[in-house]
C-alpha angles and dihedrals in degrees: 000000000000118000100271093226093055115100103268092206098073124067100344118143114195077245099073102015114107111260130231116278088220114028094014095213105147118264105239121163093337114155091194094055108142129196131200119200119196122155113238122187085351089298117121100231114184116197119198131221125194102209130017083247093057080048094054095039088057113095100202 
């Protein structure tokens, strides 16, 4: 997976982009990309939607 605060419109393949936390489709080249970051276990986790409605739809 690609670092989440690099810019996901530049040299992403659907191999190695985040995928989306509710449908899991991969996030390429997508301007509405949202991120969550919560910390679990001490650990930062960071979970992807591809669109603001997959966002609202996570229950997280």
């Amino acid at each position: 997976m690609v670092d989440p605060t690099s810019d996901l419109c530049e040299d992403v393949t659907e191999e190695n982009a985040p995928r989306c936390a509710v449908c899991e489709k991969p996030i390429v080249q997508q301007k509405s990309h949202r991120v969550v970051t919560s910390i679990e276990d001490g650990s930062v986790v960071t979970t992807h939607f591809c669109t603001p409605d997959c966002r609202t739809q996570w229950d997280g």
